[in-house]
N, C-alpha and C positions, 0 to 999 in steps of 0.2 A: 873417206868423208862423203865421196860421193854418195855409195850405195846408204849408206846413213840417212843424208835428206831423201833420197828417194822412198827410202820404209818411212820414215816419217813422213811424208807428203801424200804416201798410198795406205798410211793407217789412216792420218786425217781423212782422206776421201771414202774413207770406208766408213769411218765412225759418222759422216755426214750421208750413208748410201747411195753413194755416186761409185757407178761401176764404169769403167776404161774397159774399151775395148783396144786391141789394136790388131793390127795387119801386116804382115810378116810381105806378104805379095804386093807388087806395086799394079793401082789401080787406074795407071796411064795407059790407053788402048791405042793413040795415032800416037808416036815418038816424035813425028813433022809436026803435029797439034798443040805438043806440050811446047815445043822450041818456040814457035812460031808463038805461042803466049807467053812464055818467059821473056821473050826479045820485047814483044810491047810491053811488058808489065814494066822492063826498065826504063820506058819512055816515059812514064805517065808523072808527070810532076807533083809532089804535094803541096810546092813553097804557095800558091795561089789560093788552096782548100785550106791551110792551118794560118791562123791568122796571133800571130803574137798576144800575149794580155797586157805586154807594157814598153817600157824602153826596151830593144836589144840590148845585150850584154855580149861583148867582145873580150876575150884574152887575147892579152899583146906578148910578142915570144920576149924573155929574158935572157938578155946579152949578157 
C-alpha cells in the first residue's frame, strides 16, 4: 500500500512537472552544530506564537 501512494504521489508530481531531487549523503558538516541546534530547537515554545480561534476543547479520560 505504501509503495502505491508513493507512485501515485510521484505520478501526480510529474503530471504537475515538479521534479524531486533527493540526497542519499547527509549535508551536516559540524555533528557539535547540529546537536547543539537540535537541543535549542526543543526549547523554543509555540504555545505564545499559535493563538487558538475559539473555546479550547478538552477530552476527559473515560472511567
Amino acid at each position: 500500500m505504501f509503495e502505491k501512494n508513493q507512485q501515485a504521489i510521484a505520478d501526480y508530481l510529474e503530471g504537475r512537472g515538479v521534479k524531486i531531487r533527493t540526497r542519499t549523503d547527509s549535508q551536516v558538516s559540524s555533528a557539535a552544530g547540529f546537536n547543539s541546534g537540535y537541543e535549542v530547537g526543543d526549547k523554543i515554545s509555540l504555545h505564545k506564537q499559535v493563538q487558538p480561534q475559539g473555546d479550547l476543547k478538552q477530552l476527559n479520560e473515560s472511567l
